[in-house]
N, C-alpha and C positions, 0 to 999 in steps of 0.2 A: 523400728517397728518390730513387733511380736516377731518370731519364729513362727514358720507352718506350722497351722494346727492344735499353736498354742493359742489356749485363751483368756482373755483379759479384759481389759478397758478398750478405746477405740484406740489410743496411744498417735502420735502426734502425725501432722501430715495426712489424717483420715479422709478431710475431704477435700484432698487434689490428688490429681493423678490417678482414677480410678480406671480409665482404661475402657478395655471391652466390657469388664462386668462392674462397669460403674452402677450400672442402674440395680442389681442384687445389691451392692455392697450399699449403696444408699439405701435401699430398702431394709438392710437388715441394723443398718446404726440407727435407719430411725426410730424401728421397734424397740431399739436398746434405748434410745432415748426416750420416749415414751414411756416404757417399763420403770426405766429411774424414777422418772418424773411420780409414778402414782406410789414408787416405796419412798420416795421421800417424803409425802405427803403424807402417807400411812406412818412412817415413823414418827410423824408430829400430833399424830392421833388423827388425821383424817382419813384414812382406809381400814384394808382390813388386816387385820392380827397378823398373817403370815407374812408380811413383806419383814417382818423385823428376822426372819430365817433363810427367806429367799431371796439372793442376789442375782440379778441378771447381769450376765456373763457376754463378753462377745467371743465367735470361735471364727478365729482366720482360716484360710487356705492355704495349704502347705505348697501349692502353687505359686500364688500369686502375691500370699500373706494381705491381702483384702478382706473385710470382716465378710463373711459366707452366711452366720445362722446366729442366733440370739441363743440361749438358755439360758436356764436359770438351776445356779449354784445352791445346795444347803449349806448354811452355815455353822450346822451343826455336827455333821459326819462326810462333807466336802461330797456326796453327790452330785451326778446333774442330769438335769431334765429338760427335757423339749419343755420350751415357754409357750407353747402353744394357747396352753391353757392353767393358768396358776392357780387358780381355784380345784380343781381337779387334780394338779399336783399337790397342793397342800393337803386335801381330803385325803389322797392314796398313802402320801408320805407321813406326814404328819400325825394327822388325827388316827390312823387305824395303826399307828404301833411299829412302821416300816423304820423311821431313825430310830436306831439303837439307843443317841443321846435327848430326844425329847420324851422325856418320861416324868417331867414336873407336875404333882398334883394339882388341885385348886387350893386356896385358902379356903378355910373352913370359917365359918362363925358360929359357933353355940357357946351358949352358958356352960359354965363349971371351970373349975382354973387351969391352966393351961399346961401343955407336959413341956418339959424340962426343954428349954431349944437346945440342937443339935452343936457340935462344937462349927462347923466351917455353916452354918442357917446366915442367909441373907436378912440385912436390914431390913422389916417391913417399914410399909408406910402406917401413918398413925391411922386409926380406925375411922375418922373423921373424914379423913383424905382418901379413902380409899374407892368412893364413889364417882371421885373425878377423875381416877387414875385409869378407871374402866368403863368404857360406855359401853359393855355388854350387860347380859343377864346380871341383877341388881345383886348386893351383898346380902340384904335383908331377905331373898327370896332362899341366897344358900344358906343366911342362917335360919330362914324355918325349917327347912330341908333337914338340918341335923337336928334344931329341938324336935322334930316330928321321930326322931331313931333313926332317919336314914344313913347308909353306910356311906354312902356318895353324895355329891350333887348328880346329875346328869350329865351324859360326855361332852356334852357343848359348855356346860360351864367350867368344868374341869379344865378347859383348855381356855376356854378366855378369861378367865382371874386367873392364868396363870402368870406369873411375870417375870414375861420374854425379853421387858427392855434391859434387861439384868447382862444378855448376851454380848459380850465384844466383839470380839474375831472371829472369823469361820474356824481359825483353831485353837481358842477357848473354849473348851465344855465343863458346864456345869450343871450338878445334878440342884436340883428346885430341892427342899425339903418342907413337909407338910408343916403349916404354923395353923393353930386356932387362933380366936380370935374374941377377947373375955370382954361381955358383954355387962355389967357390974348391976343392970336391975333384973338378969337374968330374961326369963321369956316376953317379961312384957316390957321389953326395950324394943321388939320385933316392930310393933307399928309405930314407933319415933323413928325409930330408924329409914322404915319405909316410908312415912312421910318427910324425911329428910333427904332422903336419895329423890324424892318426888319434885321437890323444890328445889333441888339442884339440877334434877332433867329440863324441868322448865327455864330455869336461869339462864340457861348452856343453849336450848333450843326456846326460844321465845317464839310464841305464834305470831307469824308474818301477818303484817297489818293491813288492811282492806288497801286496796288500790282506792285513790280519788274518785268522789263519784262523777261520771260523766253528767254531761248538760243533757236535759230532760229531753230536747229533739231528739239527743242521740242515743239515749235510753231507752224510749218510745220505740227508736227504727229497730233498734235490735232486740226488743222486746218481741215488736211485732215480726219480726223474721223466725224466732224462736218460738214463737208462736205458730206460727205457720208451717211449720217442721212438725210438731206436735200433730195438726190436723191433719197433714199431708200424709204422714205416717200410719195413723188411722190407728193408734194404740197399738204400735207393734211394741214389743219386750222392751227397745228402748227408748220407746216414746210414749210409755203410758201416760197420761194426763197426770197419773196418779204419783209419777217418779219425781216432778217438780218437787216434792216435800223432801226428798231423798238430802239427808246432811250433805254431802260430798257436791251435791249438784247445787245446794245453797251456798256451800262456800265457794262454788267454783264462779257461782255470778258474784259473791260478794268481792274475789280476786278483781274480777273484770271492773267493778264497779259501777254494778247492776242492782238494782233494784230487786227484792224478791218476785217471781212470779206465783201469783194466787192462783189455786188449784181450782177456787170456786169463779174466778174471774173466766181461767179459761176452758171453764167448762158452761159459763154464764156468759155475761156480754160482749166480749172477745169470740165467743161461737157465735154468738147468733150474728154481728160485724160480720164476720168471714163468711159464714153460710149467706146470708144478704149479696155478699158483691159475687159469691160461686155462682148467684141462682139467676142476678141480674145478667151475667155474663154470656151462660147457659142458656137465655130465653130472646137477648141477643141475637146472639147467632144461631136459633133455630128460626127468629122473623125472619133474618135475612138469606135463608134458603129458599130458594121454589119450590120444593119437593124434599122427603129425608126418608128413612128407613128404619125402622123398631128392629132391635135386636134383640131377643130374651133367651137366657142363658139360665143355666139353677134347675130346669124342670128333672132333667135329671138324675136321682141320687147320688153324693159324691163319690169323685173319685176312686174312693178304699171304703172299705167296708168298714165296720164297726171293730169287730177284731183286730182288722188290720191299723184302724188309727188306736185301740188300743196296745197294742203290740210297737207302735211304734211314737205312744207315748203322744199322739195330737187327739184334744179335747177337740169333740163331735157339737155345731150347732146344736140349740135344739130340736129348729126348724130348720131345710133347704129352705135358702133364701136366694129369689129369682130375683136380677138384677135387671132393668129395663136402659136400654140407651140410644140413645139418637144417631143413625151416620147420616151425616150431609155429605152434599155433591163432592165438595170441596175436599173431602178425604178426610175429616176431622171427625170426631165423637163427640158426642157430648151427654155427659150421664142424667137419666132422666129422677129413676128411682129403685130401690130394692123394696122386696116385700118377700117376708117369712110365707112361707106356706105349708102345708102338709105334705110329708112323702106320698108320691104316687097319686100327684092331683088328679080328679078327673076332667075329663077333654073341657066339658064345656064352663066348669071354671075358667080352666086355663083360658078359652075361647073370650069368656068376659075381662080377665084383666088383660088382654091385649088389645081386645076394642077399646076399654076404656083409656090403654093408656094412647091408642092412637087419636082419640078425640080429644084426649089432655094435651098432646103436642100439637098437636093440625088446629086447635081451638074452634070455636062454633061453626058450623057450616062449612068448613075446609076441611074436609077429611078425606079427599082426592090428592093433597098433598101429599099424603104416606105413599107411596110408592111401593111399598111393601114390608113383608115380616120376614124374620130370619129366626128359626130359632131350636133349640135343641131335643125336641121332643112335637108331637101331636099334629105331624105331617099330615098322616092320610086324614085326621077328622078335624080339628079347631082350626089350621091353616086351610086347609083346603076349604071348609065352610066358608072363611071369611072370603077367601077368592073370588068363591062361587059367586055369595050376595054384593061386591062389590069389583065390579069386571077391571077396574084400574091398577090393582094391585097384581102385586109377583110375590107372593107366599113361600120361599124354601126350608127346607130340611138343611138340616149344620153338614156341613161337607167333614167336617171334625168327625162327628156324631158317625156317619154313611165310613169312615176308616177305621173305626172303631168296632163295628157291626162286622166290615169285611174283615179281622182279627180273628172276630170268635165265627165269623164263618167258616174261617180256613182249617180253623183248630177242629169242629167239628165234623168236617168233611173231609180232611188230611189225613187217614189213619197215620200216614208215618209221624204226624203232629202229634198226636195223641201217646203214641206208641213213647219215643223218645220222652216226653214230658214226664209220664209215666215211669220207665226205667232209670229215670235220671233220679227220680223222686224215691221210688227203692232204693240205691245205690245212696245217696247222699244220705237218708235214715240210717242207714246202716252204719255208714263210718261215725255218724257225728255222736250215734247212740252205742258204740261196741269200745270199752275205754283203749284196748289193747291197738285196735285198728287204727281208732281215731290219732294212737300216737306215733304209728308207723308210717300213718299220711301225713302226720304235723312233721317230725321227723323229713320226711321228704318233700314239703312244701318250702320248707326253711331253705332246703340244699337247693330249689330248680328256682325258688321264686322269693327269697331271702326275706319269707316273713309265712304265716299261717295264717290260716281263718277255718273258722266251722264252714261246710258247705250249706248255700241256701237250700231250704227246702219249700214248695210251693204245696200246701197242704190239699189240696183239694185234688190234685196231678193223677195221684192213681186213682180216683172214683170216677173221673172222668173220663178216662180211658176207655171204663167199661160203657158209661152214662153220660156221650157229649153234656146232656142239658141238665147235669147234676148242678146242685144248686152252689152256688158262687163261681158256676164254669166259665159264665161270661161279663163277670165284672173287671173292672180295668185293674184293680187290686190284683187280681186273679194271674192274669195276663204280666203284671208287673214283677209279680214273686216266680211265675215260671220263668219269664225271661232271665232274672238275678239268675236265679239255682243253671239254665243252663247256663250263662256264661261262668258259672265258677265251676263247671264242673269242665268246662272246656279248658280255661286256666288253670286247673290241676291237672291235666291229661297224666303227664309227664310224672306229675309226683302219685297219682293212683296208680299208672301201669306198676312204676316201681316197690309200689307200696304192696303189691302182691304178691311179690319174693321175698318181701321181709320175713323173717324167720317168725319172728309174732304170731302176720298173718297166716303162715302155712299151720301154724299149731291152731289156730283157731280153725283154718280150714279141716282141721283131724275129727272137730267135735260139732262143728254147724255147719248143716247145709247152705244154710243162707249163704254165707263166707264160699263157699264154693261156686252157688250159683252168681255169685257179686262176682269173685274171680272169674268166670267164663262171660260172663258180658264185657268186663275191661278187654278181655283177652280179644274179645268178638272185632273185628273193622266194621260190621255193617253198624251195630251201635254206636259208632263216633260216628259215622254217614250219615243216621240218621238226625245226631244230633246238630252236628255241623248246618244239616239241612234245613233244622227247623230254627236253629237258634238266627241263621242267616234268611231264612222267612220273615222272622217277627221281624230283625232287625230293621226289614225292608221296607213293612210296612211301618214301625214305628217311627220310620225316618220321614215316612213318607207324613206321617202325624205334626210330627216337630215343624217341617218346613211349613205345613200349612197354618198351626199355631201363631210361628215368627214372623210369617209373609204377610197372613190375613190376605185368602186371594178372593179376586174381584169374581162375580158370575160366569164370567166371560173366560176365564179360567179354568172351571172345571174341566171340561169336556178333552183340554189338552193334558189336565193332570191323569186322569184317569187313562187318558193313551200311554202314559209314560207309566204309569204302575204297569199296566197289562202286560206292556213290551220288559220289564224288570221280571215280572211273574213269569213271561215266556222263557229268558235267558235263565232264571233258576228253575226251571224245569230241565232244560238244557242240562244245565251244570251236573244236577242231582241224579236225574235221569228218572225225575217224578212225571206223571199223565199228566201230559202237557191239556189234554181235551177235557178232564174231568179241574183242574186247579181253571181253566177259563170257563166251562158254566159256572164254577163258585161265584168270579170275577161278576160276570155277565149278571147272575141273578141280583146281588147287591148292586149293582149300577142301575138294571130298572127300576129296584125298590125307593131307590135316591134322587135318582134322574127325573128334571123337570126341562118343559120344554122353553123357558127364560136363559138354560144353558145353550144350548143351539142357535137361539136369538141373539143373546149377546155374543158370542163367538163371530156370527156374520157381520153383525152392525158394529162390533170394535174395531176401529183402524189398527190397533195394535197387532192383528192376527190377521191382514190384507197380503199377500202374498203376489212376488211380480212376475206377469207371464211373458212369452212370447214377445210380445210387443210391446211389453215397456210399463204397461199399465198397472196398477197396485190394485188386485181384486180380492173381495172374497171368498175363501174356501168353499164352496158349497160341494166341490167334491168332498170335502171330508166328511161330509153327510151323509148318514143313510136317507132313503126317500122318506122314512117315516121321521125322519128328524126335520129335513125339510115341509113338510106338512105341518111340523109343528111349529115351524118357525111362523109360516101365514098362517096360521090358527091365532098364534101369541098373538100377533100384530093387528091383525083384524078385531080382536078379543079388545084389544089396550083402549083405541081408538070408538070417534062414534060411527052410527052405523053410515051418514052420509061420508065420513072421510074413511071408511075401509075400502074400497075401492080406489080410492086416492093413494094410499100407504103399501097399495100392492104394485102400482103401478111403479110408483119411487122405490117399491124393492126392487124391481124387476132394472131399472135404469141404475142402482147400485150394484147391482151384480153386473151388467155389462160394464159401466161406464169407472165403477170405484174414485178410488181419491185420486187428489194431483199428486205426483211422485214426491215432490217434492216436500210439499206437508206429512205424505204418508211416512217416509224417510224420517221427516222431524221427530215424530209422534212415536216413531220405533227406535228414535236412539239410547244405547242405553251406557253404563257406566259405573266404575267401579264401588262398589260399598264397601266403606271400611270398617263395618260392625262385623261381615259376615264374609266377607273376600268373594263376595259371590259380585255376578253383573246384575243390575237392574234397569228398569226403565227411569230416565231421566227425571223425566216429569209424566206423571201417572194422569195429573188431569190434562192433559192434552187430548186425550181419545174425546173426552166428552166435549171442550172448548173445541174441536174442528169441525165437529158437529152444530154447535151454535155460533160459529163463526162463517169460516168459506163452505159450509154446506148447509147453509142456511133456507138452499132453493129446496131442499126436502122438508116443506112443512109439517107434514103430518105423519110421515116417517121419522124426522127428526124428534117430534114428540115424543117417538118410543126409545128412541137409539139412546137420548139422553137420562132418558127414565133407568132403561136399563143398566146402561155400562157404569155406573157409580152403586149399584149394589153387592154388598158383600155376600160371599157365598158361605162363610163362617160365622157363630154366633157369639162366640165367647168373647166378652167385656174383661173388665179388671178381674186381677187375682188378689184376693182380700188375706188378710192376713185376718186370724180366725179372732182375734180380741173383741174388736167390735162387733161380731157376728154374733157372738154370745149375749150380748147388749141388746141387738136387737129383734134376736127370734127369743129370748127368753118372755116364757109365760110369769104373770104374778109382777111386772114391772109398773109402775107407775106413767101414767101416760106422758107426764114431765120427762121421765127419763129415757122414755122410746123414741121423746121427739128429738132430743139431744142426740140419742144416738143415729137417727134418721141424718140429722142435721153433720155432726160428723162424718157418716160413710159418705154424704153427697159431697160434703168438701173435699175429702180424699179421693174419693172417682175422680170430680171436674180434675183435680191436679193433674192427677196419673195420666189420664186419656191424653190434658192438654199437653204430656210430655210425650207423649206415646210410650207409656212405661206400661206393658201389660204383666208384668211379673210382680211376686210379692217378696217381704224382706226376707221371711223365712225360706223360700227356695234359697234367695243367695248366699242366704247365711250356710246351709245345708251344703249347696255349691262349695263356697269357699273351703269348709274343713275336708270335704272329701277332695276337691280337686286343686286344694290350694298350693300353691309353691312350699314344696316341703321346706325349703333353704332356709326362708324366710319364717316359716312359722319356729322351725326346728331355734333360729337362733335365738328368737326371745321366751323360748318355753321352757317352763322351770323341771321338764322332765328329760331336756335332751340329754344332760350327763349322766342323768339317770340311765338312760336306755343304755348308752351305751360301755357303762361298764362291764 
C-alpha cells in the first residue's frame, strides 16, 4: 500500500479492511471510479476534450494509508486539483493560459501553399480524416474563418482542433506546432467541404427512428389525456393550443409513438366533446342540490394597476371579466360562466346579470333555490335590491373585499402609516438614484446579506402622506409595492446604518443636503419604530388576507375572524405603543360597513361554534352577542321563513338556545385534525354542521329550514384564478362570434377542472413561486450560470 499522503491508484487490498473510515474510503474510490470510467470513455471519443489532460488521482492518509480524497492530476505540468468539478478546472487551467505546457494552436485551413513544416511538427491526419477525428466546431467553419482574413479561429476552437491525443505521460510535454491546411480548389472547396463534414455528422449520429406505433385504443386514451391537459390548462405558456405544432413537441409524440395532435381538432371537435361532458356534469350536480349560492368575482378592477402590470411585464384584459359560479350544500363548486364587461359597471347592470344568472341556475320557477349572492362589489345597492324584492335570500359583501378596505383604512387613518411609508420612500430614491451611495449600500449589502438589490420604491408613498385619498392610494398594487419597499428597507437596516460612515457617503454628505437629512433619519430609532410598526401592521392584516383566500370561510365564520383581527390590532397597539381607541374605531367602522346580520345567524345556528356550559350541555354563544346582533338574528329568521311559520322558528330558537345539541353529536361535528397542505388543524368533516341539522334535529322544522340555508354559504367570492391567455380571447373586441364561443367553451372546461380539484391558484403564480422561492440547491445544479457566478 501507498505511503501516507502519497497519491496514486487504489493499489491492492483497497477493499478489505477499511476499518473505522471505511465508509470515507469507499466513498472516495468510488468517485475514483467513476471519474476513470467517464475519461476512459472520453479518451475513445465519447466525452469531453479534457479527460485526455486530466488524471484522476487517489490521495491516501498518512494515518491510516486508506484513500481519503479523489483529485485530479495535469498531465501536462503534474498539478493537482480538487475534482470536485473538472469542467471548472479545465476552463481555469487549461483554456485561460494557467499550464505553462498547454499552449498548442488550432489547425488552420485556408487556401495558399503551405509554410515550410517545422523540424520536430507532428504527423497530421489526412484532410479527409480530419472531421472524424473531431466532433467539435467543424474544419470548414475554420477554414472560412481564415479565407474571410481572420488572425484566429475563436478560443473554443483553438482548443478543440487541438490534438491532445498526441500526449503520453504526465511527463512528456509537447509543444503542438501551427500546420495549414491546403485546400487545392482554393475558396470554393469551402461548401464541399462543409457538405462533407455534413454527411459525416449525420453518418456518426443518424436520427433515432420513431418508436412503434401504438394500437389505436391506446393512442386515443393518451391522446385524449393530452388533450385534457391542454383544456385544463386553459392556454397557460405551456399549454397553448397553439404549441401542438411546436417541432420538439411533434417529435416528442412521434418518440412515444403518437399520432400528430391537430391544432384544429383541438380547438374543433375534441372541444366541443369535452365542453359537452364539463357542462353535462356541471348541470348534474346543480339538479341534485336543494338549494346553491352565486358567487361573482371580477366586478372589481384588477388587482395592479395598469402601470403596475406594465412595469411588471403582465398583458392587461381588455375587459374585467366577472366570473359566475355555483356553491352547493355539499362544499363543491361548480362554474357557471365568465362575462367581459366594462370597468366600473353600473349597479344595476350588475343587479341584471346576477338575477339572470340566478334564473339560469334555479331554471323556471325555482328561483327560491338560490339561497343567496356573494360577491365582490354592489353591497349596499344590486345586492341589497335583490334581497329586499326576494325575502329568501342572504346577499354578502366578499369578506376578502371588507380586509382589503380595512388596509387602506388603516393606512389612511394611521399617521404613523403614512408617515413611515413616506420616509421609506425618500430614503430608498435616494440611494437607488445617487451612484456613489447606491455603491456604498451595495458594498454593504453584499458583507451583512451576501448579495444586493436596488431598494423597492412604492411610488405613490410620499403624495399620500400629504393626500391619504391621492389617487392609486388605495389600490391593492399600491398596498403591494409599499409592503415590498418596507420590507427591503428593513432587510438592509444593518447595510444602510453602515453605509453612512462610508467615506463616499460623508463626501456626499459635504455637498447635499438630502445626504444629510437621509443620514439623520437612519440615525433616527423612532424611524425604525415606525417602520417596524407599519410593516408588522400590514403584515397582519395581509396574513389575515391569505388565510381567508386558502380557507374560503363559511358565514358562520366571520364574526369569530373579525374577534381575532381586533384582539391582533389590540396586542400591536400594545407592542408599538400606538392609540389603541383611535386603531379600534378604524376596526369598528369597516366591520359595520361589512357586517350583515346572516353573520350573527349562522354563528348561533352552526353546531361547530356550540360551546359547553355548566351542566354538560353544548349551547349556543349568544352571549357573544351584542343585543343588536341578537335582534338581528330573529329579524334573519323571521325574514327567511313564511309569515305563518315565523312564529314557529322563534319558538325553536328559543328551545335551541336552551336545549342545543347532544354532546355527543356536538363533539362529533367539532372534531377536527391535522392538514398536511398547511400544518394547521381543521374540521374533520365540514358538512356535518349542516347533516345534524337534517338528521337528529330534524324536530326543528322551520328553523331547520334556515339553519341549513345558511350554514353551507360562503362568506368569500373569489372563484378560479385564470391565467391571463384566454382572457384576452375572450374580452377581446373585433373577435368573431366562432371564436368567442371557443373561447367561452375553453375557460368553462378549465373552471369545471380547477374547482372539481379544488385548485384555486393559477400556473403563473407557481411558476413566479417556484423561481423566487425555489430550492436554490436544486435549481443552482442544473443552471448553466452557476459556474459562472461563482468564479
Amino acid at each position: 500500500m501507498a505511503s501516507g499522503g502519497d497519491a496514486g491508484g487504489p493499489g491492492p487490498g483497497l477493499g478489505r479492511g477499511w476499518g473505522g473510515g471505511g465508509g470515507a474510503a469507499r466513498a472516495a474510490h468510488k468517485r475514483y471510479e467513476g471519474l476513470m470510467t467517464v475519461r476512459t470513455k472520453a479518451i475513445k471519443g465519447k466525452g469531453a476534450w479534457y479527460w485526455a489532460h486530466l488524471e484522476p488521482i487517489l490521495v491516501q492518509s498518512s494515518d491510516t494509508g486508506l484513500p481519503k480524497a479523489v483529485k485530479l492530476r495535469c498531465s501536462l505540468c503534474d498539478a493537482v486539483f480538487s475534482a470536485s468539478n473538472p469542467s471548472r478546472t479545465a476552463s481555469e487551467h487549461l483554456k485561460r493560459g494557467s499550464c505553462p505546457n498547454f499552449t498548442s494552436p488550432p489547425f488552420l485551413l485556408r487556401p495558399g501553399p503551405p509554410p515550410p513544416a517545422p523540424r520536430r511538427a507532428h504527423l497530421l491526419p489526412a484532410p479527409s480524416l480530419l472531421p472524424l477525428l473531431s466532433p467539435h466546431p467543424t474544419a470548414a467553419a475554420a477554414a472560412a474563418a481564415a479565407a474571410a482574413g481572420m488572425s484566429s479561429p475563436p478560443p473554443s476552437s483553438q482548443m478543440l482542433l487541438s490534438p491532445h491525443h498526441h500526449h503520453q505521460h504526465q511527463h512528456q510535454h509537447h509543444q503542438q506546432q501551427q500546420t495549414a491546411i491546403v485546400l487545392s480548389g482554393g475558396k470554393e472547396d469551402l461548401g464541399a467541404l462543409q457538405m462533407l463534414e455534413d454527411s459525416v455528422k449525420k453518418l456518426k449520429s443518424p436520427k433515432t427512428p420513431p418508436a412503434p406505433a401504438l394500437p389505436k385504443a391506446q393512442a386515443d386514451s393518451a391522446l385524449a389525456l393530452l388533450a385534457d391537459w391542454f383544456y385544463e390548462s386553459a392556454g397557460g405558456a405551456a399549454s397553448s393550443i397553439s404549441s401542438v405544432d411546436h417541432p420538439k413537441f411533434r417529435a416528442f409524440l412521434r418518440s412515444l409513438g403518437l399520432p400528430p395532435l391537430s391544432r384544429r381538432d383541438l380547438a374543433g371537435p375534441k372541444l366541443d366533446e369535452r365542453f359537452a361532458a364539463a357542462r353535462a356534469d356541471a348541470d348534474a350536480r346543480i339538479r341534485d342540490a336543494l338549494f346553491f349560492q352565486v358567487a361573482s368575482d371580477g366586478w372589481n378592477p384588477p388587482p395592479f394597476s395598469a402601470s403596475a402590470a406594465a412595469a411588471l411585464a403582465l398583458p392587461l384584459p381588455a375587459a374585467p371579466l366577472v366570473s359566475l359560479t355555483v356553491n352547493l350544500p355539499n362544499g363543491t363548486s361548480v362554474f357557471h360562466r365568465a362575462i367581459p364587461v366594462q370597468p366600473l359597471a353600473p349597479s344595476k347592470f350588475a343587479e341584471e346579470v346576477l338575477w339572470d344568472a340566478v334564473l339560469d341556475v334555479s331554471g323556471p320557477g325555482n328561483a327560491q333555490r338560490c339561497a343567496g349572492i356573494v360577491a365582490d362589489r354592489f353591497k349596499s345597492k344590486a345586492l341589497r335590491s335583490l334581497e329586499g324584492q326576494h325575502h329568501w335570500m342572504v346577499n354578502l359583501s366578499c369578506l376578502l373585499r371588507a380586509f382589503h378596505c380595512l388596509l387602506r383604512d388603516l393606512f389612511r387613518e394611521l399617521p404613523l402609516f403614512r408617515t413611515a411609508a413616506a420616509n421609506s420612500a425618500k430614503l430608498a430614491a435616494y440611494f437607488n438614484t445617487k451612484s456613489p451611495v447606491r455603491a456604498a449600500l451595495r458594498k454593504h449589502q453584499l458583507q451583512e446579506l451576501d448579495h444586493s438589490f436596488l431598494l423597492s420604491v412604492a411610488a405613490d408613498a410620499a403624495a399620500a402622506a400629504d393626500d391619504p385619498a391621492a389617487a392609486g392610494a388605495g389600490s391593492s398594487s399600491f398596498f403591494c409595492s409599499v409592503f415590498a419597499m418596507l420590507e427591503d428597507v428593513l432587510a438592509s437596516a444593518r447595510a444602510l446604518q453602515l453605509a453612512i460612515h462610508d467615506e463616499s457617503y460623508k463626501l456626499a454628505c459635504l455637498e447635499d443636503p438630502v445626504a444629510r437629512e437621509t443620514a439623520e433619519m437612519i440615525r433616527d430609532m423612532g424611524f425604525w419604530n415606525d417602520l417596524e410598526a407599519a410593516h408588522e401592521l400590514m403584515k397582519l392584516v395581509r396574513d389575515a388576507i391569505r388565510d381567508a383566500e386558502a380557507e374560503r370561510p363559511l358565514v358562520g365564520q366571520c364574526l369569530p375572524l373579525w374577534e381575532q383581527l381586533r384582539a391582533k390590532v389590540k396586542d400591536w397597539c400594545a407592542k408599538f405603543g400606538a392609540d389603541e381607541a383611535h386603531a379600534g374605531k378604524v376596526l369598528d367602522r369597516r366591520f359595520k360597513k361589512t357586517y350583515h346580520p346572516a353573520w350573527s345567524a349562522a354563528f348561533i345556528l352552526d353546531p361547530l361554534y356550540l360551546v359547553k356550559d355548566a351542566s354538560g350541555k353544548y349551547l349556543p354563544q349568544f352571549k357573544s352577542l351584542t343585543p343588536e346582533q341578537e335582534k338581528d338574528v330573529d329579524k334573519l329568521i323571521t325574514r327567511m321563513v313564511s309569515r305563518e311559520e315565523a312564529h314557529i322558528a322563534l319558538m325553536e330558537l328559543m328551545k335551541w338556545r336552551t336545549e342545543g345539541l347532544d354532546p355527543l353529536y356536538a363533539q362529533a361535528v367539532q372534531v377536527k385534525q391535522l392538514d398536511p397542505a398547511t400544518g394547521k388543524m381543521k374540521i374533520a368533516n365540514p358538512q356535518s354542521s349542516r347533516l345534524v341539522w337534517e338528521t337528529c334535529l330534524s324536530e326543528f322544522k322551520s328553523l331547520g329550514k334556515v339553519a341549513v340555508r345558511l350554514i353551507f354559504l360562503h362568506a368569500t367570492s373569489c372563484g378560479v384564478r385564470w391565467n391571463l391567455s384566454p382572457l384576452r380571447s375572450l374580452a377581446a373586441h373585433g373577435r368573431s362570434r366562432a371564436s368567442v364561443d371557443r373561447a367561452h367553451k375553453l375557460v368553462f372546461v378549465a373552471a369545471h377542472s380547477k374547482l372539481e380539484r379544488r385548485d384555486f391558484s393559477n400556473d403563473e403564480d407557481k411558476d413566479l413561486e417556484l423561481f423566487t422561492n425555489g430550492d436554490d440547491d436544486v435549481l443552482s445544479e442544473t443552471s448553466p450560470f452557476a459556474e459562472a457566478s461563482s468564479l
